[in-house]
C-alpha positions as CSV (number, residue, x, y, z in Angstrom):
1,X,30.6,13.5,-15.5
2,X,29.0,16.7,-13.8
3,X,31.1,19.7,-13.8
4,X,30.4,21.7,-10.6
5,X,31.6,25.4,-10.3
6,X,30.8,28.2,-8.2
7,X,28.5,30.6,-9.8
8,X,27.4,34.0,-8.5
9,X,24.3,35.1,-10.0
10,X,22.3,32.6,-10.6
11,X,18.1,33.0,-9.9
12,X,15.9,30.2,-10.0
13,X,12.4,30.5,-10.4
14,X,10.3,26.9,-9.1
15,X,7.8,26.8,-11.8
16,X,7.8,29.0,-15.0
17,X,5.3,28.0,-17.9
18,X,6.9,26.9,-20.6
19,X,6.2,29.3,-23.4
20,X,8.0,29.3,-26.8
21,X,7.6,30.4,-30.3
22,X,5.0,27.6,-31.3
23,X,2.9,28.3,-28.5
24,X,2.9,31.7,-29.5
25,X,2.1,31.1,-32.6
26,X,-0.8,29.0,-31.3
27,X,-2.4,31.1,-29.5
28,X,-1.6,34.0,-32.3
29,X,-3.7,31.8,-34.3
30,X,-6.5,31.7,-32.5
31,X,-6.9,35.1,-32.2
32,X,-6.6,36.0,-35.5
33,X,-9.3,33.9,-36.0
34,X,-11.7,35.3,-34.5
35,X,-12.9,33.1,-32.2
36,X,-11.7,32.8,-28.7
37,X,-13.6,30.7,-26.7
38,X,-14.8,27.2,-26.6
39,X,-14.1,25.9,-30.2
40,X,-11.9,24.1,-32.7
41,X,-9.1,24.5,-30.4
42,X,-10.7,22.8,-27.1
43,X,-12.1,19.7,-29.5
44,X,-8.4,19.8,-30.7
45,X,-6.8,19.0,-26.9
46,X,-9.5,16.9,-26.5
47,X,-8.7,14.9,-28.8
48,X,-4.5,14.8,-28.3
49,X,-5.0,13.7,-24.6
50,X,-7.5,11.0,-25.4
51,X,-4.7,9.5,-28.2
52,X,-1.8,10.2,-25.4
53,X,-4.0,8.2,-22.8
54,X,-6.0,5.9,-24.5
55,X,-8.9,6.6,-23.1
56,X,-12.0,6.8,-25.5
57,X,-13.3,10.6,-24.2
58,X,-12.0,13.7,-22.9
59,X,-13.3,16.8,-21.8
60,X,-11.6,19.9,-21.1
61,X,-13.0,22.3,-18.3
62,X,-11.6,25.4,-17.1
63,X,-9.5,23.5,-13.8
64,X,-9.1,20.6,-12.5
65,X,-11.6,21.7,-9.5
66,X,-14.5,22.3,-11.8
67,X,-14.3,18.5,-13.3
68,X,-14.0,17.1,-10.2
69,X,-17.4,18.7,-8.9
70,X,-18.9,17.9,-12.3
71,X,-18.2,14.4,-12.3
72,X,-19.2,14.4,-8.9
73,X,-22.5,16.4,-10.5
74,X,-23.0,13.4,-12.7
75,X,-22.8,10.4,-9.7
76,X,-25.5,12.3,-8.3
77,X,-23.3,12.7,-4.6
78,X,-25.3,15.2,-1.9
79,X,-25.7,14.6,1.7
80,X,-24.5,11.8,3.9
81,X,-22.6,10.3,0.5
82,X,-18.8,10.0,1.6
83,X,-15.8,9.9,-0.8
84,X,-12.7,9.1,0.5
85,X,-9.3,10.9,-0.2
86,X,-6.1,11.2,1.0
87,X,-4.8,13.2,3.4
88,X,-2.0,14.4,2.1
89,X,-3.1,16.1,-1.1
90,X,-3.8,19.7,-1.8
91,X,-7.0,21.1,-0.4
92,X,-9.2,21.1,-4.0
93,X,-9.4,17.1,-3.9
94,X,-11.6,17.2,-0.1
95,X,-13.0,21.1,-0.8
96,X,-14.6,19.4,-4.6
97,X,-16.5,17.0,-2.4
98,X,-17.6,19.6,0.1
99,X,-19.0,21.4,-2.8
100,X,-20.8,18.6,-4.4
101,X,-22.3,18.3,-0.8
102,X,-20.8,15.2,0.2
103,X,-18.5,14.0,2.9
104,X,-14.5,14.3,2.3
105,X,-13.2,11.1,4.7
106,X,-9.6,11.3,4.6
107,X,-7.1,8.7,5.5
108,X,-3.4,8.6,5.5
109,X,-0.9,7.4,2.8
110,X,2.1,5.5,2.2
111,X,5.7,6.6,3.0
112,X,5.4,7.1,-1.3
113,X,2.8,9.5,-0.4
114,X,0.4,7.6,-2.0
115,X,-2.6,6.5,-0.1
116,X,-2.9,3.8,1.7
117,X,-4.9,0.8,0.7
118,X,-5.2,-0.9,4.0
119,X,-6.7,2.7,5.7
120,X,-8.8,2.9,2.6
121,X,-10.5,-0.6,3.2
122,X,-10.8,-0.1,6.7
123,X,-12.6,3.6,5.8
124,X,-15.2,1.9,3.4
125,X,-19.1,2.2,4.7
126,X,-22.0,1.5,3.4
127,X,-22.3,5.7,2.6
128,X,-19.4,5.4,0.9
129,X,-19.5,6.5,-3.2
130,X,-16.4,6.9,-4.3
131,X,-12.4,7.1,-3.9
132,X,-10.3,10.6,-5.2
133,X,-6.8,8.9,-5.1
134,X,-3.7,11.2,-5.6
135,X,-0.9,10.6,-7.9
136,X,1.4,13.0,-5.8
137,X,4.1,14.6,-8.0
138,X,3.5,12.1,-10.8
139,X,4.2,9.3,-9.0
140,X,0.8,7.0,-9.7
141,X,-0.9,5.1,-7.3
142,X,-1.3,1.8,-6.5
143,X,-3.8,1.2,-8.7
144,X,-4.1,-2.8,-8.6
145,X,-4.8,-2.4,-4.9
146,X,-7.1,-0.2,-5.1
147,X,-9.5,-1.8,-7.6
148,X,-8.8,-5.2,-6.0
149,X,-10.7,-3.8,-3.2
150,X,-13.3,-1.7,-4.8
151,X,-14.2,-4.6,-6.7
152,X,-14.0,-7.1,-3.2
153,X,-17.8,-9.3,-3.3
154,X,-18.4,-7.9,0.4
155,X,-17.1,-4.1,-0.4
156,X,-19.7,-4.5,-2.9
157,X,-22.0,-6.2,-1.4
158,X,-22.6,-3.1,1.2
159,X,-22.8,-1.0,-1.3
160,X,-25.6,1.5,-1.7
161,X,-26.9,3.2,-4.5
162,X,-29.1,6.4,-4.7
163,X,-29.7,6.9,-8.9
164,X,-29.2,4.7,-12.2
165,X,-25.4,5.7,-12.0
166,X,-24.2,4.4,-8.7
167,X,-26.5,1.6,-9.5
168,X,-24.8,0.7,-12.4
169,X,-21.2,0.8,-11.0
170,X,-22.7,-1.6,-7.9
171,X,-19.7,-0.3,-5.9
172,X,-17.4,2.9,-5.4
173,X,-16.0,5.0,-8.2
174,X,-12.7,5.5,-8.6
175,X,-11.7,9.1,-9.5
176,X,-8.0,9.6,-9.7
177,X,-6.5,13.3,-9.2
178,X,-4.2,13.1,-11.6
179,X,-3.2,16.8,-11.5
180,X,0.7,16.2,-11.5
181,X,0.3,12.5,-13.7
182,X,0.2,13.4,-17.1
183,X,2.2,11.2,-19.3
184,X,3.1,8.6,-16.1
185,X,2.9,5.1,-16.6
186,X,0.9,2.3,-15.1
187,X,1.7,-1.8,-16.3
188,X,2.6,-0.3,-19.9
189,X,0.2,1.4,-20.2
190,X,-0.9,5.8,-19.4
191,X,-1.7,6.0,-15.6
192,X,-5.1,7.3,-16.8
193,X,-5.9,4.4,-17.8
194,X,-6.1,2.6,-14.1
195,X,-9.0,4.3,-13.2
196,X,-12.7,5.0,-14.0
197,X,-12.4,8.2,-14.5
198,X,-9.3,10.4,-14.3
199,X,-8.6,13.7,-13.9
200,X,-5.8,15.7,-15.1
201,X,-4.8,19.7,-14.3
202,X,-3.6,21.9,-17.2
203,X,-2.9,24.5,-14.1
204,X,0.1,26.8,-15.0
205,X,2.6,25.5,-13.4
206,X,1.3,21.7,-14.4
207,X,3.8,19.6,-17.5
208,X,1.2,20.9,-20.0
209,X,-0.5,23.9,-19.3
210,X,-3.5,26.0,-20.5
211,X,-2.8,28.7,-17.9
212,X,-5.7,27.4,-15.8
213,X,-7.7,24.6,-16.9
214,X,-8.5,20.6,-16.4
215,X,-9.4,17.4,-18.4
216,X,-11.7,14.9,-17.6
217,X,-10.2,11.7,-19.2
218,X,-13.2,8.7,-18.8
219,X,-12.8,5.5,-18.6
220,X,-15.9,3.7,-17.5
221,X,-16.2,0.8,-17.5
222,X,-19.6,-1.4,-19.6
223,X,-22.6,-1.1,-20.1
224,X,-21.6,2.8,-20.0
225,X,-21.5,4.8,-22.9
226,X,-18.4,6.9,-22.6
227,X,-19.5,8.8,-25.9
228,X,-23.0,9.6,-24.4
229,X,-21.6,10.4,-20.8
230,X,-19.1,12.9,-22.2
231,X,-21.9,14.4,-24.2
232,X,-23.4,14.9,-20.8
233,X,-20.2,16.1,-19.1
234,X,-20.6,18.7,-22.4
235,X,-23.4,20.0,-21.8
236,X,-23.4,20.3,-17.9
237,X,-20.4,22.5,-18.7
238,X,-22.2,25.1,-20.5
239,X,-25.1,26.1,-18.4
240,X,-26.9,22.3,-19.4
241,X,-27.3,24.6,-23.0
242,X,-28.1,22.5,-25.9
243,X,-25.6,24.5,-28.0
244,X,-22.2,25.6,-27.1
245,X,-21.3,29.1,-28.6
246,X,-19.5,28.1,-31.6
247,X,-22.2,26.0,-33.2
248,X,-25.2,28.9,-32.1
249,X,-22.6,31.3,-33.6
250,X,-23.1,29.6,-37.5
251,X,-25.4,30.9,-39.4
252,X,-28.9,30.4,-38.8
253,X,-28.2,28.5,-35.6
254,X,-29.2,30.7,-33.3
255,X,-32.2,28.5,-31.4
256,X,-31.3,26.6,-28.1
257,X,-32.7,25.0,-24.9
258,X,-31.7,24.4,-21.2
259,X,-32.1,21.3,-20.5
260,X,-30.4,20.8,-17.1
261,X,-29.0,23.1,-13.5
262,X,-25.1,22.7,-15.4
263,X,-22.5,24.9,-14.5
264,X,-20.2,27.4,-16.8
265,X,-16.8,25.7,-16.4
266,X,-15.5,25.3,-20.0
267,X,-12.2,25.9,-21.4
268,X,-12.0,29.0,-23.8
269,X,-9.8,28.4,-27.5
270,X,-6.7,30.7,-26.5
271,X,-6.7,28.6,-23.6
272,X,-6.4,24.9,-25.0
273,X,-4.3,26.5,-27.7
274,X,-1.2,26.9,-25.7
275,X,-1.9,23.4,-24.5
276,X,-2.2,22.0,-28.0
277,X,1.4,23.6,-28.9
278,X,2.7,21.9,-25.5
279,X,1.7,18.4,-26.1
280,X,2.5,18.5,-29.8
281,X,6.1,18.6,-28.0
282,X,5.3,16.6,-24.5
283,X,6.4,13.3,-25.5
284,X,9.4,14.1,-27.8
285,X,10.7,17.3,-26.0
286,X,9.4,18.3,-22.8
287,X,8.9,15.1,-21.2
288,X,12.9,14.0,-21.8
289,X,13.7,17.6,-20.6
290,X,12.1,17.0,-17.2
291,X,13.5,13.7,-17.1
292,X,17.1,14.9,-17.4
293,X,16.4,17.6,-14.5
294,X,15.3,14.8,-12.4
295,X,17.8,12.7,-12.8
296,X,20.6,15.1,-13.2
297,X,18.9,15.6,-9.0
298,X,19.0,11.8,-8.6
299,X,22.6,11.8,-9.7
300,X,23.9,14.2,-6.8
301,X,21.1,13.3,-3.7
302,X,21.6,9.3,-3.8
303,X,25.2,10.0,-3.4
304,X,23.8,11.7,0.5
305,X,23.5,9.7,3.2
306,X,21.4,12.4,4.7
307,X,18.3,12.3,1.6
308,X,15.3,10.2,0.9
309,X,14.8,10.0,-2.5
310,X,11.6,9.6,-4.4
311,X,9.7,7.4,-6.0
312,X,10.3,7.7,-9.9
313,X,10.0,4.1,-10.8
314,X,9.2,0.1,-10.3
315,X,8.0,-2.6,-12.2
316,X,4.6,-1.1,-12.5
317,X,5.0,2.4,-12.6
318,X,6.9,5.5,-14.0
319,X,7.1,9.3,-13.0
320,X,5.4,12.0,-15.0
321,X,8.7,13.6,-13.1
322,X,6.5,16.4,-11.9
323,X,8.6,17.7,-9.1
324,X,11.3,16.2,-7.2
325,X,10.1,15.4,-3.5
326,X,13.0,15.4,-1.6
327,X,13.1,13.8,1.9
328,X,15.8,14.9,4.5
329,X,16.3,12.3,7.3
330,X,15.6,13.4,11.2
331,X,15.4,16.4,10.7
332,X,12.5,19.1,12.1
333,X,9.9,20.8,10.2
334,X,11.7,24.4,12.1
335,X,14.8,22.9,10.0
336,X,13.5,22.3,6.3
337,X,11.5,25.8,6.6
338,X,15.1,27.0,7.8
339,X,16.5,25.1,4.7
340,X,14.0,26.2,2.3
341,X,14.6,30.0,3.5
342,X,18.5,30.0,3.2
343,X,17.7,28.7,-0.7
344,X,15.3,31.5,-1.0
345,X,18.0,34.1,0.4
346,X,20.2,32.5,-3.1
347,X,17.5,33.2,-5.2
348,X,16.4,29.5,-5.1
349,X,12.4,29.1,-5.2
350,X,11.6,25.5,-3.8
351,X,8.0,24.4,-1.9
352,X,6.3,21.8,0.1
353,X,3.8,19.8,-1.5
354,X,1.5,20.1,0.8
355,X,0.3,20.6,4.0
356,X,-1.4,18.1,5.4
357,X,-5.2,18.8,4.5
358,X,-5.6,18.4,8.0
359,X,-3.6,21.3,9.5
360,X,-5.4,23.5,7.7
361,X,-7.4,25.8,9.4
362,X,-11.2,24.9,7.7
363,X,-10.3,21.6,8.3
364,X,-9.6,21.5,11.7
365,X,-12.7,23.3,12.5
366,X,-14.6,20.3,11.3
367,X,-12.5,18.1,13.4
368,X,-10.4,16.5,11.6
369,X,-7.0,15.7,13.8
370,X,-3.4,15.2,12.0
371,X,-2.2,13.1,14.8
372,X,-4.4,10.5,12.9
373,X,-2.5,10.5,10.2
374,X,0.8,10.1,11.1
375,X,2.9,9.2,7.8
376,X,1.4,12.4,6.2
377,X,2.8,14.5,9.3
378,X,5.9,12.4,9.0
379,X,6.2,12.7,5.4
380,X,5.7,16.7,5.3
381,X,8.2,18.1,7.9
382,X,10.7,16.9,5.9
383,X,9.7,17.3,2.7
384,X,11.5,19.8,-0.2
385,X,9.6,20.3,-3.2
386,X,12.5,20.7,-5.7
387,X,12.0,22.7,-9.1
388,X,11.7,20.3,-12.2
389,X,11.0,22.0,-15.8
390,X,12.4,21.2,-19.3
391,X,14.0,25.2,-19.0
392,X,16.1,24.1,-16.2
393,X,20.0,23.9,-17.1
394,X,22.0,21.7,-15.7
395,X,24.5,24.7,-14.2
396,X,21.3,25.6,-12.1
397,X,20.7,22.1,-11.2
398,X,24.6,22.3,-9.6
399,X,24.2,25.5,-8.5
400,X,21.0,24.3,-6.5
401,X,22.2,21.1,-5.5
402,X,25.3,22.9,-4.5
403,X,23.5,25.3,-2.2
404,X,21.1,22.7,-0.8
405,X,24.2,20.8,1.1
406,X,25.2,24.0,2.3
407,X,22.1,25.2,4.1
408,X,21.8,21.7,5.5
409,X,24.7,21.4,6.5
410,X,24.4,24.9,8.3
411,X,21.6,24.0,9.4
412,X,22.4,20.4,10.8
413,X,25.5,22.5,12.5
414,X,23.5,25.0,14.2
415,X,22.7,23.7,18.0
416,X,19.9,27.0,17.8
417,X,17.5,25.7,15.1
């Protein structure tokens, strides 16, 4: 049984990092020894997210933006290739895709806010190279859907190909933006494992953080070599250099070539250390922590007529419980922003996850229209990001919870808003 009780003075911050004594000691670590940047450390979280997954490779970058345009480096996308992405999604998904010279098409999503399948088919052309779904908040994707129709005889069939890559996969890739997902669940298996390649962030304010930073999680499917294609990925990271830092840095080593126009998007050592101390607990301690907060908010809100609650869970699918996406029914978007504010005046930090790519000023100049994707619109006025991190007490879920009825209620009451 929840206790509730008033309490005066209680500030909540939406997304702290979680940092503790072992990931202090972590990083500590690496910088006593003496090497900071790409190193034992990186190979290390590597490594741990491939075993978490169970996928065969995994290459850390330095964010989740810079793996997206390097996988999209490797397809070989440019002009007049299309990928298609949701909507609703935070602007790095469509803007990766701009950069790799290609074509964002978006399309509109489920009332999960997962995209659609059926506005997916129907968005499929001959240009088309690839899908960027969106696990939105943890909550995973369709993913049976999805492949069902990416692997469709006449999807394929149209099907172009400019290199040996797209050739080889005979029909679009599927790329998952898997930025809230880690640890979420797909048929029994980690989500990661639904699609060809995956890619998570280790932003700060993701479950597992290296302050800023990404993983490319592959999963392709035969006659691909996922070894050889993340030694690519590798060395497209570091300037196309032969040798990364750490093996020119032993003695005698010196010599290397460039062999290729890579980028410099690699994760440093004190970065992936704070993630290696982070997942050595994700499973066993953070993960249940995050669970609790979301539940302890499950608890309360399906117990209001007034709240949509979301999707954690089905047959097929679990939550990374990223953040709690809380749905208030007929109500304006002038109301939630009203709702959002009065939490803010209590020292409550919540958010929206997201505005609808397109409201957004750069794309609306190239013409995309949000009245053409009218569950996203529907989906975002009402919408309440709600805090969800293991250092979350339960008296500051009450004490939120608490203040959330009032300022809709206040809200709902006043004939002005």
């Amino acid at each position: 049984m929840i206790v509730r009780k008033t309490t005066e003075s209680i500030k909540i911050p939406f997304s702290p990092p979680y940092i503790d004594m072992d990931v202090i000691l972590e990083v500590t670590e690496s910088l006593q020894s003496g090497w900071i940047t790409t190193g034992p450390k990186v190979k290390e979280l590597e490594q741990m997210i491939a075993t978490m997954t169970g996928v065969s490779n995994v290459l850390c970058v330095n964010s989740w933006t810079s793996g997206a345009i390097l996988t999209m480096k490797w397809l070989g996308l440019g002009e007049g290739d299309e990928v298609i992405v949701p909507a609703y999604t935070y602007a790095a998904t469509a803007l990766s895709v701009m950069h790799a010279g290609a074509t964002p098409v978006m399309v509109d999503v489920l009332d999960d806010f997962t995209i659609d399948p059926d506005k997916l088919r129907n968005a499929i052309t001959p240009r088309t190279k690839a899908i960027i779904s969106v696990d939105i908040a943890g909550w995973p994707c369709d993913y049976d859907s999805i492949n069902a129709i990416l692997h469709a005889p006449e999807i394929k069939s149209q099907f172009t190909s400019a290199n040996e890559v797209q050739a080889t996969f005979g029909r679009p890739v599927l790329i998952s933006d898997a930025a809230h997902s880690l640890g979420a669940m797909y048929q029994g298996k980690a989500a990661a494992c639904a699609s060809d390649i995956t890619i998570f962030s280790l932003h700060a304010v993701k479950n597992v953080t290296t302050a800023e930073g990404g993983a490319i999680c592959l999963n392709l499917p035969a006659p691909f070599d996922n070894e050889e294609i993340y030694k690519w990925l590798r060395l497209n990271a570091l300037n196309g250099q032969t040798k990364d830092a750490f093996t020119k840095s032993q003695g005698g080593g010196w010599r290397y070539d460039i062999v290729s126009d890579g980028l410099k998007v690699n994760m440093p050592d004190i970065c992936a250390a704070i993630g290696v101390a982070q997942l050595k607990k994700y499973e066993s301690q953070l993960m249940p922590e995050r669970k609790r907060v979301f539940e302890h908010y499950l608890s309360f809100f399906n117990m209001k007529n007034w709240a949509i609650i979301p999707a954690f869970e089905d047959a097929d699918r679990t939550s990374s419980y990223h953040l709690f996406l809380l749905r208030i029914k007929n109500i304006t978007e002038t109301q939630r922003d009203t709702i959002i504010k009065k939490l803010a005046d209590k020292d409550i930090a919540t958010n929206v996850h997201f505005i609808p790519m397109p409201m957004l000023t750069l794309f609306k100049n190239m013409g995309y229209d949000i009245n053409d994707y009218p569950r996203s619109y529907a989906n975002y006025t009402c919408e309440i990001s709600l805090p969800v991190y293991p250092q979350l007490t339960n008296e500051e879920c009450v004490y939120l919870e608490d203040a959330l009825e009032q300022a809709y209620n206040e809200v709902i009451n006043d004939a002005t808003i």
